[in-house]
ChimeraX commands (.cxc) that place a marker at each C-alpha (Angstrom):
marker #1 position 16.79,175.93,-132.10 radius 0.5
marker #1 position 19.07,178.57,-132.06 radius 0.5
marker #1 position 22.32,179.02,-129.81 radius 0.5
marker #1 position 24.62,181.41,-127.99 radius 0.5
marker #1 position 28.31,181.32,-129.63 radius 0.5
marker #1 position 31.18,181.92,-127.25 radius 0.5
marker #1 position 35.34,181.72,-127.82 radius 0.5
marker #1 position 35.48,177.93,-126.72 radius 0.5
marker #1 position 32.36,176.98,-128.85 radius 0.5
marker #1 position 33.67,178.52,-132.00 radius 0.5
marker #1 position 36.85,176.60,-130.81 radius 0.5
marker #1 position 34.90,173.34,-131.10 radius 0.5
marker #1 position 33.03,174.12,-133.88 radius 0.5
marker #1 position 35.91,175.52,-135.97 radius 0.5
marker #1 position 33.91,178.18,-137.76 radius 0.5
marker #1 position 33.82,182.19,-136.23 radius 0.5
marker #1 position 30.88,183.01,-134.51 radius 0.5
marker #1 position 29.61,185.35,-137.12 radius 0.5
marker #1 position 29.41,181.80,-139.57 radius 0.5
marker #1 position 26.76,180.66,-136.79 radius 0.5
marker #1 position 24.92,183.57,-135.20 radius 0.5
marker #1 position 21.49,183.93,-136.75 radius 0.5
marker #1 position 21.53,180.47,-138.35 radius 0.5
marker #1 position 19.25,177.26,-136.30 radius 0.5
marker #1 position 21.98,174.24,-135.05 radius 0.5
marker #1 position 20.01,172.46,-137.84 radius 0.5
marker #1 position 21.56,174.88,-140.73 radius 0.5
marker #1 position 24.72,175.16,-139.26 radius 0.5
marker #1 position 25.55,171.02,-138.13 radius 0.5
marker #1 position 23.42,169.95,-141.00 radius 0.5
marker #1 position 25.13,166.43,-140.03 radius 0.5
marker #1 position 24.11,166.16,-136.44 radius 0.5
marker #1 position 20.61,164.00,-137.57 radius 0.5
marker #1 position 16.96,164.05,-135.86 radius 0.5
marker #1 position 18.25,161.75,-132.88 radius 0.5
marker #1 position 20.74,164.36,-132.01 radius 0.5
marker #1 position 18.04,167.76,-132.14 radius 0.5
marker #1 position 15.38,165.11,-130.65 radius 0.5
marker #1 position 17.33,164.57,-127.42 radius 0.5
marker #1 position 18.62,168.06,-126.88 radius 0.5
marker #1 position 15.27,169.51,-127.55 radius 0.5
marker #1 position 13.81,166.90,-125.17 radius 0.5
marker #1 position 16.28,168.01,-122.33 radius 0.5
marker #1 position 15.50,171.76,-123.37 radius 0.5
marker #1 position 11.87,171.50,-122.75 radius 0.5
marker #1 position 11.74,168.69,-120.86 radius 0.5
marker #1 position 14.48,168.94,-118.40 radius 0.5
marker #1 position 16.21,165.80,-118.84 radius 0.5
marker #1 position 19.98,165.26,-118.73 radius 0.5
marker #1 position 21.03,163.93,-122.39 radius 0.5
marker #1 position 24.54,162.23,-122.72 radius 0.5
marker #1 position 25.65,161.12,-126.68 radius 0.5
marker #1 position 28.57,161.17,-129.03 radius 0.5
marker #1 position 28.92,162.53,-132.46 radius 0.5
marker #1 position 31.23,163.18,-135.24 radius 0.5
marker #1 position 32.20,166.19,-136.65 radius 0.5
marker #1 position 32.77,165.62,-140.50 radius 0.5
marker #1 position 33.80,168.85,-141.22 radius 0.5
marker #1 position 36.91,168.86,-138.53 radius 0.5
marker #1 position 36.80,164.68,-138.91 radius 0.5
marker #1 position 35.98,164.61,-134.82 radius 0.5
marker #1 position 34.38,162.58,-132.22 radius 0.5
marker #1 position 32.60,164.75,-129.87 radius 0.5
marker #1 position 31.00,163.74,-126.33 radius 0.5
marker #1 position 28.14,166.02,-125.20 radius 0.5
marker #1 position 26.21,166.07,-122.03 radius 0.5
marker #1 position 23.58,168.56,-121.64 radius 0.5
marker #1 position 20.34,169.73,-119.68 radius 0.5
marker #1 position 18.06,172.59,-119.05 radius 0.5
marker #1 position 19.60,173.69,-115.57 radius 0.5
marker #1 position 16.60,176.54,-115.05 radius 0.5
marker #1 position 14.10,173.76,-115.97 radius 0.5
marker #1 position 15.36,171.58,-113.07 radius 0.5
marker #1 position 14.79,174.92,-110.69 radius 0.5
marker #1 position 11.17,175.02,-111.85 radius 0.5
marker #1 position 12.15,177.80,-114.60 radius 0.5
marker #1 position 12.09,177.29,-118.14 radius 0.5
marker #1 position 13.63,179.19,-121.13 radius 0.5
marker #1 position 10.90,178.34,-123.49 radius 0.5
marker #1 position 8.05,179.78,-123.68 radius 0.5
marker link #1:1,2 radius 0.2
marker link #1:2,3 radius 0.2
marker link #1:3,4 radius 0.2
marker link #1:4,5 radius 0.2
marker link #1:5,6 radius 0.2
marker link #1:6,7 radius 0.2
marker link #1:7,8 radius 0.2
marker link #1:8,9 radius 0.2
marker link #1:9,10 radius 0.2
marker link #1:10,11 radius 0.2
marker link #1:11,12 radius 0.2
marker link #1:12,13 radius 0.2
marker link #1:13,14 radius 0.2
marker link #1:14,15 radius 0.2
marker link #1:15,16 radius 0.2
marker link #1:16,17 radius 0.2
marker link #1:17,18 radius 0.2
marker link #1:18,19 radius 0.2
marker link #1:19,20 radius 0.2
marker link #1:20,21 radius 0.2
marker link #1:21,22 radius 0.2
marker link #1:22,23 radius 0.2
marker link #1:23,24 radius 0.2
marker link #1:24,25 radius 0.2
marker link #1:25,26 radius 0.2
marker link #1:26,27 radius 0.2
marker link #1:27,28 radius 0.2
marker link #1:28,29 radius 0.2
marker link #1:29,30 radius 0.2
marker link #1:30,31 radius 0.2
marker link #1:31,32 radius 0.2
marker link #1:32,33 radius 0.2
marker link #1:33,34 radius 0.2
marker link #1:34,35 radius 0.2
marker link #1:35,36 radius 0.2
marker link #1:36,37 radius 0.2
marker link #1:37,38 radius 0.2
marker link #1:38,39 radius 0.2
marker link #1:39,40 radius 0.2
marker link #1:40,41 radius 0.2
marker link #1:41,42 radius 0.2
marker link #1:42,43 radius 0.2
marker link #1:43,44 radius 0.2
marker link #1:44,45 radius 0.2
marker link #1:45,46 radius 0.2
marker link #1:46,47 radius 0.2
marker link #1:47,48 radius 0.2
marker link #1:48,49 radius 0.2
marker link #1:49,50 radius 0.2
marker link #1:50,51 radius 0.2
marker link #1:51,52 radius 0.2
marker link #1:52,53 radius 0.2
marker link #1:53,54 radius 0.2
marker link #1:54,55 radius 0.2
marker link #1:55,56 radius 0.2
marker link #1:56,57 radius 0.2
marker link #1:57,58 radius 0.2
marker link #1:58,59 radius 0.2
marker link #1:59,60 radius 0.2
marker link #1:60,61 radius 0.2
marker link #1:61,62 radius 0.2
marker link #1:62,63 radius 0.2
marker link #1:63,64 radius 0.2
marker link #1:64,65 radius 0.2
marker link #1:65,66 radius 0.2
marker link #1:66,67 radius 0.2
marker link #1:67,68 radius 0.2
marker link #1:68,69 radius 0.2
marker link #1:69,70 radius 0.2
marker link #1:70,71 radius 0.2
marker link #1:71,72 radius 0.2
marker link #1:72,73 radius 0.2
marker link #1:73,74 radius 0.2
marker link #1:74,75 radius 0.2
marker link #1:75,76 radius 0.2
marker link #1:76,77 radius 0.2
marker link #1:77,78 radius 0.2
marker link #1:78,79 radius 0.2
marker link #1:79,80 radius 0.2
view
């Protein structure tokens, strides 16, 4: 799974785009765990609306993520 980088994400992330362009969430949040990649791939594909927490070790953070496949839910899908 790779992602799109924009000001606010680097912002969370606290590393410049350039650190996480090219590179899978996997290689970049090595921390994040197959629970965390299961659910957002499930809502990628799937459509479903994921909600979870994490922490960041490497900015010592607890983070609160929501996310879903909006074109999914249209009938669209960005995996093909």
């Amino acid at each position: 799974m790779h992602f799109y980088v924009n000001q606010k994400y680097e912002e969370f992330a606290s590393l410049p785009a350039k650190a996480m362009l090219g590179h899978t969430v996997r290689e970049v949040f090595p921390f994040l765990g197959d629970e965390w990649y299961n659910d957002v791939k499930s809502a990628a594909l799937d459509g479903k609306i994921v909600e979870g927490d994490f922490y960041n070790p490497m900015i010592k953070k607890n983070f609160h993520f929501t996310t879903n496949n909006s074109l999914k839910q249209r009938g669209g899908s960005t995996l093909k």
